[in-house]
C-alpha positions, 0 to 999 in steps of 0.5 A: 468549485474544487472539491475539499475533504478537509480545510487547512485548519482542520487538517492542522488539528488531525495532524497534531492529534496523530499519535503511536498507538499500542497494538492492543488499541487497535480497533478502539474508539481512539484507534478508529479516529485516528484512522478517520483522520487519516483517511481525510488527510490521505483524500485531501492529499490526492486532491491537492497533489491532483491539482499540482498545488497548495499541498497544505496536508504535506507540509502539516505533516513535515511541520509537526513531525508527524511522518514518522507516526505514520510510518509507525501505524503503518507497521503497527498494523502489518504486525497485527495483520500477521500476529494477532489477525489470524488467531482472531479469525480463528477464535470459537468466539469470533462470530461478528454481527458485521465485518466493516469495522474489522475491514477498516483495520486491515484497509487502515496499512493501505491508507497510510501508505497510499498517503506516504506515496503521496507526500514522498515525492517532495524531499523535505517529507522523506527529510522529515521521516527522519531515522524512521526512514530506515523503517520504511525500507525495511518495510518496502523490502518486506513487501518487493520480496513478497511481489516478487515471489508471485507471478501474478496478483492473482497468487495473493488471494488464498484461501485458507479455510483451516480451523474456520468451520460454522456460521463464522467460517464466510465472514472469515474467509471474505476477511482473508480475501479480501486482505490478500487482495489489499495485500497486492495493492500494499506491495505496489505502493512500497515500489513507488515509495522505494523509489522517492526514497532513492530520489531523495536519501543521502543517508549514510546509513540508509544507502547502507541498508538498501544495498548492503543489507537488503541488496535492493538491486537485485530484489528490482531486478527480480521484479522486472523479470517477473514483472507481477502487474503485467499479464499476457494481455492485461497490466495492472493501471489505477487499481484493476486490471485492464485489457492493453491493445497489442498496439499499446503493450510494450508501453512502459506503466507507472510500476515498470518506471518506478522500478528503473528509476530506483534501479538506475539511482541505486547503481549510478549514484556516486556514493551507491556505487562506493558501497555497493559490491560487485561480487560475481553473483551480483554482477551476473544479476544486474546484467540480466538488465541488458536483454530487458533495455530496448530502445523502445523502453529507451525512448519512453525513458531516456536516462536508461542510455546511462544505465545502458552504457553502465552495463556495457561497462560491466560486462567487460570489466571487474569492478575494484573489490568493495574497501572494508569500512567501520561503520557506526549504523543506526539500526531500525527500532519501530518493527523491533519495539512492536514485536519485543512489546507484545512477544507472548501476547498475542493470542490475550491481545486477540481474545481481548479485541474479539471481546472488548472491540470488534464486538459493538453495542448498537449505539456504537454502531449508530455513531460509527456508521454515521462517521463512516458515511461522512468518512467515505463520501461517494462524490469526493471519492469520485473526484479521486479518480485518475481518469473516467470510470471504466468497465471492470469487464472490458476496461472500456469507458463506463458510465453505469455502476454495479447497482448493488454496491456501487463500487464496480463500473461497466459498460453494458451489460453482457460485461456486468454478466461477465464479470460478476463471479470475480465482483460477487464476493467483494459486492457482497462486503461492500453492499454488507458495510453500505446497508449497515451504514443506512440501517444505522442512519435511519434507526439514529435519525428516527431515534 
């Protein structure tokens, strides 16, 4: 029987209750369902996408125009994550009882936007995005610069202890952390969703701001040369790092395609080649490219032979200077309108949120945790998996889970041994949000 999370129907009343919320609201009882049905619709989405059909959450979505919320809630919570985070993690009064709803906040970026990478694959979703698109690149080249600026993911972890002392300096130190680790995973999704967007724009203006503006190709290829997801021997595939065999190492991954394909529609494309100007600077960048095009990364992805031959021809000639045009641009609004709406505020709005939302009653931690068990069902998420769980040691097949906090899988036991000075912090928060979610569940059930 195939696994559901929500029925059409259900999916159509999350979809058109979807809303822009305020920063201020970030947090609330309102922000929090908002987040809830996302998170369903974003499970759901995988599944249907897994299963190749009746993709019935991207069409809901396409229908009532809702693509663009999301885009903005996505936002909404980078900017928070930036302005109004850090001075609430260091708030003498920002002692939290637990972290979990706090957590579901910064996880709320990562959830839309693993659920824009879902959909965007289909046109009609990147159609549908509307003006909202120019966002969305902005975004993406916020998060492909900050990629390419780090040698490895390892580099996003930080650990800023600075005004953090006391009893609040752990949990606020496991909240930084384990931001800085979402973080990395954020920028990998804004590679696949920058791709889907070269797939499918034939914008005037987008075309205009990937490569006048930003100068997207060489932001791409500033990532294949430092190529963030891959290590000496290990590549980051499916959400962790695994051990690659020498036999397997020049394979190219999902990431190192994403990459190429948005390179060679950026510089093929009839009207990006038309817009694109290639001064010397640029020209010496893009033929870096060349010493990366082997014919084994050829034979994995056979259109690169046009990219090749594209080089080549670069190489010996001067493209025609780039013709001066007029053009009437539209301009992205939603980053702007958040920051222009709460410049000034931010240190109210932290103080506010510390006091009125991430400080719970324990009847409102008894509904929440109760929704959060039924949100994060361990048998659907399971279903969301790839492949077979592997070890987070060795990456060899697994068939035992971490017994703390279920959320790490090995295959024997010299490997959980192993690895467990890199698991202990996030076993810590995960085990932290599962007991509290249990003691809630029983004191409401015996209430």
């Amino acid at each position: 029987m195939e696994t559901s999370v929500v029925l059409p129907v259900e999916a159509e009343g999350f979809v058109q209750s979807l809303e822009a919320l305020s920063l201020k609201e970030v947090g609330s009882s309102r922000w929090f369902t908002q987040h809830e049905y996302t998170e369903k619709l974003n499970m759901q989405a995988i599944l249907n996408a897994s299963a190749m059909h009746n993709e019935f959450v991207r069409e809901i979505l396409v229908s009532h125009g809702k693509i663009a919320v999301l885009i903005h809630e996505m936002i909404l919570i980078e900017v928070w994550k930036q302005k109004v985070f850090p001075i609430l993690c260091q708030l003498q009064d920002f002692i939290p009882k637990n972290t979990f709803h706090l957590y579901m906040v910064i996880h709320h970026e990562a959830t839309v936007i693993n659920l824009l990478e879902t959909i965007m694959f289909h046109k009609d979703a990147c159609e549908a995005a509307d003006d909202s698109v120019l966002d969305l690149v902005d975004y993406c080249h916020r998060k492909l610069m900050l990629l390419a600026s780090k040698a490895t993911g390892a580099a996003f972890v930080t650990h800023d202890q600075q005004n953090l002392t006391g009893k609040k300096t752990l949990s606020s130190m496991e909240l930084q952390i384990q931001s800085s680790e979402l973080e990395f995973e954020i920028c990998l999704m804004a590679v696949s969703v920058l791709r889907y967007i070269t797939d499918h724009t034939e914008s005037v203006s987008v075309i205009n701001r990937l490569l006048c503006t930003h100068n997207m190709p060489c932001v791409l290829v500033q990532l294949i040369h430092c190529c963030p997801w891959s290590r000496e021997v290990e590549k980051y595939v499916n959400g962790r790092w695994e051990k690659i065999p020498a036999e397997d190492r020049l394979k190219m991954t999902k990431l190192d395609g994403q990459v190429w394909i948005s390179l060679y529609n950026l510089l093929l494309k009839e009207d990006c080649q038309r817009k694109y100007d290639f001064n010397h600077f640029n020209k010496n960048q893009l033929l870096k490219l060349r010493g990366f095009l082997t014919e084994v990364l050829i034979d994995q992805l056979p259109n690169l032979v046009e990219l090749q031959r594209f080089l080549a021809h670069l190489s010996v000639t001067d493209p025609p200077p780039l013709k001066k045009e007029l053009i009437l641009e539209q301009i992205p609004e939603i980053r702007n309108h958040i920051l222009t709406e709460n410049s000034g505020k931010w240190k109210a709005i932290a103080k506010y949120q510390v006091k009125e939302l991430f400080n719970l009653s324990e009847s409102d931690l008894k509904i929440q945790a109760k929704r959060l068990a039924e949100t994060y069902n361990l048998d659907v998420i399971e279903n969301l998996l790839p492949d077979k769980p592997k070890c987070g040691s060795c990456g060899k097949e697994a068939a035992k889970r971490c017994s703390r906090c279920q959320g790490e899988w090995y295959c024997h036991r010299e490997c959980q041994v192993k690895h467990w000075p890199k698991h202990q912090k996030t076993c810590q928060l995960l085990t932290e949000v599962t007991e509290r979610i249990q003691t809630e569940l029983h004191i409401n059930s015996s209430g």
